[in-house]
Backbone as JSON, one array per atom type, in Angstrom:
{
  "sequence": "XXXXXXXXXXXXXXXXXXXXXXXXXXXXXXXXXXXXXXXXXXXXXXXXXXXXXXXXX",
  "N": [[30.1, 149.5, -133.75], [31.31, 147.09, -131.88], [32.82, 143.93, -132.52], [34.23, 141.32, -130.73], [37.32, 142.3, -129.63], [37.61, 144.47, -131.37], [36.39, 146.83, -133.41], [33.96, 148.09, -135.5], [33.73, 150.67, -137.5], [31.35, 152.99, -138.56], [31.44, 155.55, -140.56], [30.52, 158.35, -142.28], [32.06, 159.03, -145.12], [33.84, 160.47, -147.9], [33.71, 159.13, -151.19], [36.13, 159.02, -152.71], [37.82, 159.09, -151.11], [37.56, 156.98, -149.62], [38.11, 155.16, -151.45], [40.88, 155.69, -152.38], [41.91, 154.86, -149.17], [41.02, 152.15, -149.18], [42.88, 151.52, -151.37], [45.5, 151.6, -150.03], [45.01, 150.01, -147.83], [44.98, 147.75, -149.53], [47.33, 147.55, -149.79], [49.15, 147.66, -148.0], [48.4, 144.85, -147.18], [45.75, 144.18, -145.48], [42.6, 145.09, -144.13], [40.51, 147.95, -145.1], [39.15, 148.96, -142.67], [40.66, 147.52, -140.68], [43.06, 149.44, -141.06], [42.06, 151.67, -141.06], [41.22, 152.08, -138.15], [44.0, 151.25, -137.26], [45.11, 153.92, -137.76], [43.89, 155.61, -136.71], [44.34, 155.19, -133.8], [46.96, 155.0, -133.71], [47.1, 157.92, -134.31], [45.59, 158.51, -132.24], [47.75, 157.75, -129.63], [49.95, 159.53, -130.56], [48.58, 162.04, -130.31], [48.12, 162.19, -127.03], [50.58, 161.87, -126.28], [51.97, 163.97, -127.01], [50.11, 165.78, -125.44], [50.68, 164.88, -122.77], [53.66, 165.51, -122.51], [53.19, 168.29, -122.5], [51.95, 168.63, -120.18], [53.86, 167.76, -118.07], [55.32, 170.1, -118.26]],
  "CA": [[29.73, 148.19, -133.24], [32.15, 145.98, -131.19], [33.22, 142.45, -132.36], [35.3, 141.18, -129.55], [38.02, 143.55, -129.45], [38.2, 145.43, -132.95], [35.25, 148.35, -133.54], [33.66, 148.56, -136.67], [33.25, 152.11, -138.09], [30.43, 153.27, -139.68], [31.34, 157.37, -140.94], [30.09, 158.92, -143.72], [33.2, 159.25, -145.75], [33.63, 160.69, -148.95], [33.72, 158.05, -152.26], [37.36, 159.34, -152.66], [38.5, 158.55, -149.29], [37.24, 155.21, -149.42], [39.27, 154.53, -152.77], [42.28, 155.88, -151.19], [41.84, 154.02, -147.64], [41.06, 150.89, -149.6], [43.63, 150.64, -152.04], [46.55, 151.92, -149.58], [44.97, 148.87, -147.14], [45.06, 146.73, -150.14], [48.9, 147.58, -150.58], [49.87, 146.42, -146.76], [47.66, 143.41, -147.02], [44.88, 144.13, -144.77], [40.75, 145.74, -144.6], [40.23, 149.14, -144.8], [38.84, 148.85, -141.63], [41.64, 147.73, -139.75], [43.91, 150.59, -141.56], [41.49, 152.91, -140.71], [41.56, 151.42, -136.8], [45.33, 151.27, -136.87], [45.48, 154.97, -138.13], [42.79, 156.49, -135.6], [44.91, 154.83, -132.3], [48.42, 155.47, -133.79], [46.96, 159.31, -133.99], [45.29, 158.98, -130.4], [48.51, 157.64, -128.93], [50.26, 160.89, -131.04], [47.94, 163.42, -129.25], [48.06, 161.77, -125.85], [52.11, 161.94, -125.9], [51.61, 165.32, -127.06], [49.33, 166.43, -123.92], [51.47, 164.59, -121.68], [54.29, 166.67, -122.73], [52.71, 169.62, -122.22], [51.39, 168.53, -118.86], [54.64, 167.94, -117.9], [56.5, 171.04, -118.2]],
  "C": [[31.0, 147.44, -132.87], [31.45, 144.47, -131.51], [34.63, 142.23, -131.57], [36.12, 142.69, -129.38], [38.15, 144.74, -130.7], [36.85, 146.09, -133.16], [35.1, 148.35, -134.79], [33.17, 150.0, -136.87], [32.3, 152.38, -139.08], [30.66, 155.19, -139.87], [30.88, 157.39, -142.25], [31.44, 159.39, -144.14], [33.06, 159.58, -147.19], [34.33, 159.22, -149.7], [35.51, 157.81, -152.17], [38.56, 159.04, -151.81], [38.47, 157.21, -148.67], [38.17, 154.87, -150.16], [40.56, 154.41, -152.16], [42.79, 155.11, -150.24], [42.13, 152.63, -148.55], [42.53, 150.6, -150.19], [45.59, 151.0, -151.18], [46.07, 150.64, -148.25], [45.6, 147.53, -148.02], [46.85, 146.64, -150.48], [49.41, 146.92, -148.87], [48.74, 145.38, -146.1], [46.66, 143.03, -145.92], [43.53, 145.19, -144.98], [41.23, 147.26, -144.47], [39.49, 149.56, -143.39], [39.96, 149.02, -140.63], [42.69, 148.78, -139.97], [43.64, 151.81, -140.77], [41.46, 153.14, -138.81], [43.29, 151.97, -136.57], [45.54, 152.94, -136.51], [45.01, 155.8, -137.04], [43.68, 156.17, -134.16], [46.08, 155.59, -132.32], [47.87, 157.86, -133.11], [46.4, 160.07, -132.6], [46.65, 159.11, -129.88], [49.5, 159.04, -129.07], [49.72, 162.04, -129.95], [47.95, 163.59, -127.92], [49.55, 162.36, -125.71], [52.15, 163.54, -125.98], [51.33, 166.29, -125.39], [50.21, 165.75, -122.48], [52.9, 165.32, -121.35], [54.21, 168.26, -122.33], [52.19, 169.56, -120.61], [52.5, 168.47, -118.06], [55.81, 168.9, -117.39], [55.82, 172.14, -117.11]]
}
C-alpha cells in the first residue's frame, strides 16, 4: 500500500526476522518499515550497478 511516497510492506516474515529488523531499526532510530524500505532500494540500486556493469563490457 502507498502513503504518498513511502510503501508499506506487508510479507510474511518469520517471528525472528521481525525481532531482528525491529530491534536493529530501533538501534538507528527509525520503524522497521523504513529499515526494511531503506534495505530493499540500497540492494536494488546494488543489483542495478551490478547489471549495468555487465552491460557495459
Amino acid at each position: 500500500m502507498a502513503y504518498g511516497n513511502k510503501v508499506k510492506f506487508h510479507y510474511d516474515v518469520p517471528v525472528y526476522i521481525k525481532a531482528q529488523l525491529a530491534a536493529a531499526a530501533k538501534k538507528m532510530n527509525m520503524t522497521a518499515t523504513e529499515l526494511l524500505s531503506r534495505t530493499i532500494e540500497e540492494e536494488y540500486a546494488r543489483v542495478k550497478g551490478i547489471q549495468a556493469e555487465k552491460d557495459s563490457k
